[in-house]
Residue frames as qw, qx, qy, qz and C-alpha x, y, z in Angstrom:
[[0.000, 0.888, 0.459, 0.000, 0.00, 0.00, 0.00],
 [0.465, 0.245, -0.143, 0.839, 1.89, 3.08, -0.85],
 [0.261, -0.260, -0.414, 0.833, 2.71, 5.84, 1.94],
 [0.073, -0.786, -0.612, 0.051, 0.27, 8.47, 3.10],
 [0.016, -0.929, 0.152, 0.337, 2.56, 11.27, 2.15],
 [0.786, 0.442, -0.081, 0.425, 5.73, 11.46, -0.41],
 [0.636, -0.073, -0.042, 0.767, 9.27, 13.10, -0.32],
 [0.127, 0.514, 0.342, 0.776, 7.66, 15.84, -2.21],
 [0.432, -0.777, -0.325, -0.321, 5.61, 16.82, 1.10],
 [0.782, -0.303, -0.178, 0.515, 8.67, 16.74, 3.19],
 [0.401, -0.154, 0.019, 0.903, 10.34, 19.32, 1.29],
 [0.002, 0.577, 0.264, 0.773, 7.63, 21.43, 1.22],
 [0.672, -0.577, -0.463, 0.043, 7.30, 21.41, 4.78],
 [0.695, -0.194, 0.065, 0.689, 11.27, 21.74, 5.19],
 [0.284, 0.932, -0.132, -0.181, 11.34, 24.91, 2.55],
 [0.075, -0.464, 0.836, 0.283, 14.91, 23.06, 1.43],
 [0.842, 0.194, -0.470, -0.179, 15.17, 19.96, -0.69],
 [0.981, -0.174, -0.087, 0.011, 16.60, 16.79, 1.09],
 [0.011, -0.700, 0.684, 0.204, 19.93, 16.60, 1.85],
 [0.449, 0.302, -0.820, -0.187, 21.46, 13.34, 0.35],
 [0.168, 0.063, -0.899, 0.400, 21.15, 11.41, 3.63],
 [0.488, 0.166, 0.421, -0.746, 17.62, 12.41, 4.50],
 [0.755, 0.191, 0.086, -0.621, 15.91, 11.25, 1.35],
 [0.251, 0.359, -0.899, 0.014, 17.95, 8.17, 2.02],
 [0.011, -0.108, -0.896, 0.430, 15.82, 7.58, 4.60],
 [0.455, 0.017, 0.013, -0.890, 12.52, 9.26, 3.62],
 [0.631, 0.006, -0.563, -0.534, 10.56, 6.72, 1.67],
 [0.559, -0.024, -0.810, 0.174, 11.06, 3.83, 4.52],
 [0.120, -0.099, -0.446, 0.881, 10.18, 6.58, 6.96],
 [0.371, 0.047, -0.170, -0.912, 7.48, 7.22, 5.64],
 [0.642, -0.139, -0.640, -0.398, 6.09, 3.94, 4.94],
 [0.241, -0.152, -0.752, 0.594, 6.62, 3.50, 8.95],
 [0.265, 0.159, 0.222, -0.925, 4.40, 6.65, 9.58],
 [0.538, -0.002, -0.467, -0.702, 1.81, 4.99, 7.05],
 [0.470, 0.010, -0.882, -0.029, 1.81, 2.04, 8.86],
 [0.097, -0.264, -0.673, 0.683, 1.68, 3.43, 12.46],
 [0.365, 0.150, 0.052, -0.917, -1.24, 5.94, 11.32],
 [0.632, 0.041, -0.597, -0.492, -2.98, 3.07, 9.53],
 [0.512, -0.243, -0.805, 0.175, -3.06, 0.45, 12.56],
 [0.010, 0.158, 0.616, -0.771, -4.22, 3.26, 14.81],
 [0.307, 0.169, 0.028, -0.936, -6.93, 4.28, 12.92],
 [0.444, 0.165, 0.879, 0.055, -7.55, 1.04, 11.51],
 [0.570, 0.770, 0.168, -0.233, -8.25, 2.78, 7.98],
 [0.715, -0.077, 0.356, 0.597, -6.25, 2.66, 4.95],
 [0.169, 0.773, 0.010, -0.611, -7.61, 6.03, 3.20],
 [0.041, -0.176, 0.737, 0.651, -5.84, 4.86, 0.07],
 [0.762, 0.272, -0.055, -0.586, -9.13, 4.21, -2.77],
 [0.054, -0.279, 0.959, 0.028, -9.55, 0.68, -3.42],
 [0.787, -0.205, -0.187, -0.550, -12.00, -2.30, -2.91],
 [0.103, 0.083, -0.951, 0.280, -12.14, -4.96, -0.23],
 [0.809, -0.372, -0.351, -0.291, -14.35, -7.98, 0.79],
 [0.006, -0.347, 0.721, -0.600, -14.74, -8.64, 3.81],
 [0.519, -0.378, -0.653, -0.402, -16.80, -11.06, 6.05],
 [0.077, -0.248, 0.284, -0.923, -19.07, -9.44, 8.50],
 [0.337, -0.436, -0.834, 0.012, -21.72, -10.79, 11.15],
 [0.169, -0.564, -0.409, -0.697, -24.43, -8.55, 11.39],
 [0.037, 0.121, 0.703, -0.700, -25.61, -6.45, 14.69],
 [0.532, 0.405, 0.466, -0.580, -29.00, -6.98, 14.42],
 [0.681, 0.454, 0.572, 0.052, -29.82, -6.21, 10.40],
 [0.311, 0.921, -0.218, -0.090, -27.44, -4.14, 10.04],
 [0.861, 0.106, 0.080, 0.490, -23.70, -4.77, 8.93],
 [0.003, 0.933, -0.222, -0.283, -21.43, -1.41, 9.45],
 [0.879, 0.331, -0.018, 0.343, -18.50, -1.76, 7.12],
 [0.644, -0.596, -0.090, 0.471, -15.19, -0.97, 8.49],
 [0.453, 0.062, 0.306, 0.835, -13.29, 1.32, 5.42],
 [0.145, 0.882, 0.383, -0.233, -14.29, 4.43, 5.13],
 [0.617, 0.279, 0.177, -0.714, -15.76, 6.65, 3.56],
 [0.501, 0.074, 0.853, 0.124, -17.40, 4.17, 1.52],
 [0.095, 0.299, -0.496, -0.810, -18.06, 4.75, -2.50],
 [0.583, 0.118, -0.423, -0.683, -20.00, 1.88, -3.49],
 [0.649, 0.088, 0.755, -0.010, -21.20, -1.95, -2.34],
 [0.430, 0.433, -0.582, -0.538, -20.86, -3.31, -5.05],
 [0.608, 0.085, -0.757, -0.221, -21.99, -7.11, -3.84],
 [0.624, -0.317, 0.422, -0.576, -23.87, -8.44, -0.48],
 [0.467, 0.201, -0.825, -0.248, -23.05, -12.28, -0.27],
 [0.799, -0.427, 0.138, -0.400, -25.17, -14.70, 2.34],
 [0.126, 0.473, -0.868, 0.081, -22.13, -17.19, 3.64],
 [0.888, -0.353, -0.112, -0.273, -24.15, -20.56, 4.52],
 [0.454, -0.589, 0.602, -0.291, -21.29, -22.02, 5.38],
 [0.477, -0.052, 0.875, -0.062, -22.00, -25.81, 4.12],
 [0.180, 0.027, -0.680, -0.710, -23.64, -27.74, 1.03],
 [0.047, 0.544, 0.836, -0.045, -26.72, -28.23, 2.41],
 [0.337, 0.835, 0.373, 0.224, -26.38, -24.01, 2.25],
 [0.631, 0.456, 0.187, 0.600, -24.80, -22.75, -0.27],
 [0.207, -0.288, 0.081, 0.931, -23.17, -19.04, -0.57],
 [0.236, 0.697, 0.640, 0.220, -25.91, -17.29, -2.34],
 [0.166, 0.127, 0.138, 0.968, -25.28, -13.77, -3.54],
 [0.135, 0.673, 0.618, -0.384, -28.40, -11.49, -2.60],
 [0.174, 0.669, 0.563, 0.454, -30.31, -9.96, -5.11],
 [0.083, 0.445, 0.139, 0.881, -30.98, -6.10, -5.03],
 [0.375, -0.582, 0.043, -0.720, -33.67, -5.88, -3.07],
 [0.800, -0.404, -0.409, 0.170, -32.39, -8.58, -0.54],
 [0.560, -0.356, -0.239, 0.709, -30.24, -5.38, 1.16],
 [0.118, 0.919, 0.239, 0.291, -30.05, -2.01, 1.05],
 [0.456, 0.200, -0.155, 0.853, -26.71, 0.82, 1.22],
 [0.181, -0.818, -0.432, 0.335, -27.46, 3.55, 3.37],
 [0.472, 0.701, -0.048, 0.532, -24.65, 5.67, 1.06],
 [0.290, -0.791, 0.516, -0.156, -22.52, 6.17, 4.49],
 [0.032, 0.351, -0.919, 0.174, -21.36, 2.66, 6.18],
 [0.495, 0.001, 0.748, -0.443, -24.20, 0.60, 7.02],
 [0.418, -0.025, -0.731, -0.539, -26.15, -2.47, 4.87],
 [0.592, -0.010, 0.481, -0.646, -29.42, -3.52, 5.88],
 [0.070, -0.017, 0.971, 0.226, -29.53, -7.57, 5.34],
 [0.009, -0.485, -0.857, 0.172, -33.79, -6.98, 5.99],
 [0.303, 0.023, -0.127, -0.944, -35.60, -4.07, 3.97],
 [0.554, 0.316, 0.279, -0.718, -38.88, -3.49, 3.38],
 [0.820, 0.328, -0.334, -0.329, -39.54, -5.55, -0.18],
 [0.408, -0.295, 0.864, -0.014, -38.38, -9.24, 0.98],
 [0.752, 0.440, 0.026, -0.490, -40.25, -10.44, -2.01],
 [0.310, 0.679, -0.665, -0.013, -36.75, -11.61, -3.41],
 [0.354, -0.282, 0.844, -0.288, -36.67, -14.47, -0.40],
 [0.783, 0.408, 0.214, -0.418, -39.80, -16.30, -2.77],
 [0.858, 0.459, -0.176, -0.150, -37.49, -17.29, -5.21],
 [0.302, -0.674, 0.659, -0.139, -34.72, -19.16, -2.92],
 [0.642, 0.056, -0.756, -0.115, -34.21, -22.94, -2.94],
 [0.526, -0.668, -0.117, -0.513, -35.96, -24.68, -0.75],
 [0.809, -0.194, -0.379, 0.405, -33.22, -26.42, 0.97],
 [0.524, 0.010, -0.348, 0.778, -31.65, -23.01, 1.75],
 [0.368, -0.527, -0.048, -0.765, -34.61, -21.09, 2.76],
 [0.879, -0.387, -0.275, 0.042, -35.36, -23.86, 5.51],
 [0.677, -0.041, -0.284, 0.678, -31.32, -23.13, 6.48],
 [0.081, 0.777, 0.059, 0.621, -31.90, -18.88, 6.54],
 [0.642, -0.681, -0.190, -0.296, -32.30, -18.97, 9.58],
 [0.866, -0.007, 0.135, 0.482, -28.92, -20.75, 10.64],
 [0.622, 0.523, 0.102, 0.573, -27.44, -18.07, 8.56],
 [0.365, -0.905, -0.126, 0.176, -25.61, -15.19, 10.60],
 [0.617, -0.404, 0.379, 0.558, -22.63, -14.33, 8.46],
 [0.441, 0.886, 0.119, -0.082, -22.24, -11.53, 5.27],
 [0.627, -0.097, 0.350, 0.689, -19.42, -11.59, 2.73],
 [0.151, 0.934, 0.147, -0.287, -19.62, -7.43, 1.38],
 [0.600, 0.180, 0.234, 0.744, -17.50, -6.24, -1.33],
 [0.086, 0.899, 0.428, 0.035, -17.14, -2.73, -1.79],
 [0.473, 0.593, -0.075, 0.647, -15.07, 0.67, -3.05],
 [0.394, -0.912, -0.114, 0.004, -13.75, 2.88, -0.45],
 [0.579, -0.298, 0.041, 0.758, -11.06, 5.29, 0.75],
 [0.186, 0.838, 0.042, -0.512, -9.94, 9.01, -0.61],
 [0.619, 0.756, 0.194, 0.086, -8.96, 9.67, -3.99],
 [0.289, 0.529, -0.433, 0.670, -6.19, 12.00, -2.83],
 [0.437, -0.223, -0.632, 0.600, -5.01, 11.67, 1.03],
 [0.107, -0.938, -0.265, -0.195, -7.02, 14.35, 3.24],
 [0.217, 0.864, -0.143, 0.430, -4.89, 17.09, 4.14],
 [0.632, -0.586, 0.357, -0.360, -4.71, 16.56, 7.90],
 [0.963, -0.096, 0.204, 0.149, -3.84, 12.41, 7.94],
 [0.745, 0.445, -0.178, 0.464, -0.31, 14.06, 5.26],
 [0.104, -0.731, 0.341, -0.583, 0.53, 16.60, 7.70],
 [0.586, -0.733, 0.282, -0.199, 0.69, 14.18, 10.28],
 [0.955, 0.071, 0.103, 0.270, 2.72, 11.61, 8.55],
 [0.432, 0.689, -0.187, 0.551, 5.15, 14.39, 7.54],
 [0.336, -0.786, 0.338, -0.394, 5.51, 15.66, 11.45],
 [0.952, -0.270, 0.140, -0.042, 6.05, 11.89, 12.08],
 [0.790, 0.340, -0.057, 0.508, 8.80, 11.55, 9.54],
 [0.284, 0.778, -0.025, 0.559, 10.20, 15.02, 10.31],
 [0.460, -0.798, 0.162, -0.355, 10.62, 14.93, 13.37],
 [0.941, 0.102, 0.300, 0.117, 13.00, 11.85, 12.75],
 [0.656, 0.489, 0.082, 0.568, 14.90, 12.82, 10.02],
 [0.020, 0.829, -0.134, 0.543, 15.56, 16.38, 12.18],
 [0.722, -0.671, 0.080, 0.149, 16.63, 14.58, 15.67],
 [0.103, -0.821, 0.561, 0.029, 20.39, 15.76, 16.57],
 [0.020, 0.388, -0.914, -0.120, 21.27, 11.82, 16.37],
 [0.678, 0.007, -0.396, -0.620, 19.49, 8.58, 15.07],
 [0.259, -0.029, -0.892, 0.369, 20.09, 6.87, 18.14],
 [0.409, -0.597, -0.573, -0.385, 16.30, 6.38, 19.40],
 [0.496, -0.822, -0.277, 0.038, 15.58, 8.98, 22.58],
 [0.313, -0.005, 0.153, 0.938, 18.87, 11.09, 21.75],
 [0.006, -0.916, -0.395, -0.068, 17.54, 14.80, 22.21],
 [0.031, 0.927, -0.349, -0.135, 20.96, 16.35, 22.31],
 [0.944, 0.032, -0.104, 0.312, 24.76, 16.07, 21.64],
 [0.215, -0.930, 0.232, 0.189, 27.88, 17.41, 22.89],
 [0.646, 0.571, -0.139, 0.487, 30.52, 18.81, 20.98],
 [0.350, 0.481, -0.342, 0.728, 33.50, 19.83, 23.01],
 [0.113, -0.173, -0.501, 0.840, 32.43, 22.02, 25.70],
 [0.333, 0.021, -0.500, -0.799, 29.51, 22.46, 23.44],
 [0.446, 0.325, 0.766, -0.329, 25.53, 21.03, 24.23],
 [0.149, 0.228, -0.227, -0.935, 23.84, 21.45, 21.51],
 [0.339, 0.413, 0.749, -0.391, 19.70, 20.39, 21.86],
 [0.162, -0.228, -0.532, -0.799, 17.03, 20.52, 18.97],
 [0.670, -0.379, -0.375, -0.517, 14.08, 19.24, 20.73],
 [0.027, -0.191, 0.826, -0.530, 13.34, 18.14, 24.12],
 [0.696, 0.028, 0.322, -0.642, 10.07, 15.83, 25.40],
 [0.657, -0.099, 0.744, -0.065, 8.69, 12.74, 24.90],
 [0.655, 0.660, 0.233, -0.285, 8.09, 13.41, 21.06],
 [0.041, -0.718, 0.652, 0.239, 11.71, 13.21, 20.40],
 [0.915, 0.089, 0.371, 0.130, 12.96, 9.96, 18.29],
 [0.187, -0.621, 0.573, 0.502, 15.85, 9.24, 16.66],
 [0.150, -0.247, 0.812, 0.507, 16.28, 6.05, 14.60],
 [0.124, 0.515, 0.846, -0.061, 12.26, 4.99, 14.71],
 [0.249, -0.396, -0.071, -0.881, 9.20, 7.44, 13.76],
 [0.005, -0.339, -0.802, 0.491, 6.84, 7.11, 16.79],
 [0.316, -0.548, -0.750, -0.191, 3.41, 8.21, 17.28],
 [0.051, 0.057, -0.398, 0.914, 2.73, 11.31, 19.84],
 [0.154, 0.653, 0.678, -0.302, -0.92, 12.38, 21.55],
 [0.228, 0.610, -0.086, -0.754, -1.03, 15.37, 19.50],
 [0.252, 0.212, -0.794, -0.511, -0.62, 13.08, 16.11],
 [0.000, -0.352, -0.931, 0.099, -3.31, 10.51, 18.00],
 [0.135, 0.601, 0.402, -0.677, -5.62, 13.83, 18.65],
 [0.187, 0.511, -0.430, -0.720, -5.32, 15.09, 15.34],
 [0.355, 0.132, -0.827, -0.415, -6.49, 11.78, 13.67],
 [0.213, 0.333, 0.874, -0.284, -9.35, 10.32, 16.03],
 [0.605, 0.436, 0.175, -0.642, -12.03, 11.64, 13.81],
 [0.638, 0.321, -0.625, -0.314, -10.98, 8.67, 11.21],
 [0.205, -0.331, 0.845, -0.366, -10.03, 6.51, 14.25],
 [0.708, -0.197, -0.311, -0.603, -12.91, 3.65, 13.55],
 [0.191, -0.326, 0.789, -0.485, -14.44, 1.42, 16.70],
 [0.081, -0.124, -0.982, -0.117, -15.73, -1.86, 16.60],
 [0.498, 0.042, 0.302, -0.812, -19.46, -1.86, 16.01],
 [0.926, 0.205, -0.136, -0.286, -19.92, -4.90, 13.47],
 [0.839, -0.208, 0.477, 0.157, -18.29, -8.63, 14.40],
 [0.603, 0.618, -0.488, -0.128, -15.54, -9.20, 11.09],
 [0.883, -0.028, 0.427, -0.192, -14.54, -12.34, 10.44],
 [0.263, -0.532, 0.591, 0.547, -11.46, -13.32, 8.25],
 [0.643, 0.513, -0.124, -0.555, -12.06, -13.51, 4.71]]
């Protein structure tokens, strides 16, 4: 999955270009920050499509990527040949056009033309394989800015020994940064980068279930 920021944000951050040794390290730095911002938030923001299988809270199913673009396929999982997988039909569900499918609209008319071995099973059935498009087109503004402070703050520590926050030359101290937000060889993660990103931050509300 490629990084939630580039080199190109760095040095427009920086007001310089790279020195040699920085955008030695950028790209790998970066993909750290992508990573560490992506398992907290549990979002990948990149655009895509992923299936996923999802066991409904009541009749609803919240899908976990966001924002979400399109469903593009609502599968019933039976689980066994006695019953099959059975794609649902149009009006067996319904998109709310945020995050949520509803396995149980209004027109159930659609359930009439089931086999009867796996209408007898429905019941039994408690498990939804969802395909669908989601993520941003272009990164939102906020989620690059924090991957850049992540990297930058890295690639600017006085040494790339990890919790180094000064060095002395001579008779010399000389300190860039002081607090726990310092890092040397690692990018880390601060509360101000967690604050800044909990409005994407998503929290279990629908059971998933490895695909």
């Amino acid at each position: 999955m490629d990084p939630l920021a580039t080199p190109d944000d760095l040095t427009a951050r920086l007001g310089r270009d790279l020195t040699a040794e920085e955008a030695s390290r950028a790209e790998a730095l970066l993909r750290d920050a992508s990573a560490l911002i992506r398992s907290w938030t549990r979002q990948d923001f990149t655009a895509g499509e992923s299936t996923v299988v999802l066991r409904p809270v009541g009749t609803v199913v919240r899908l976990p990527q966001r924002p979400v673009q399109a469903v593009a396929a609502v599968v019933a999982v039976g689980g066994g040949d006695a019953i099959p997988d059975i794609a649902l039909p149009t009006g067996g569900w319904t998109w709310d056009g945020a995050d949520k499918v509803d396995i149980w609209p209004p027109d159930t008319s659609w359930l009439l033309s089931l086999p009867e071995t796996w209408a007898d099973g429905w019941g039994s059935v408690d498990t939804y394989r969802v395909t669908y498009r989601h993520g941003w087109d272009e990164i939102p503004d906020d989620v690059v800015a924090v991957a850049c402070a992540m990297v930058l703050r890295t690639l600017l520590a006085p040494s790339p020994v990890a919790g180094m926050v000064s060095e002395r030359i001579g008779q010399y101290n000389y300190q860039l940064q002081q607090g726990t937000g310092s890092v040397g060889a690692t990018v880390l993660m601060t509360q101000a980068d967690r604050d800044a990103l909990a409005r994407y931050r998503r929290t279990a509300t629908t059971i998933q279930a490895r695909v």
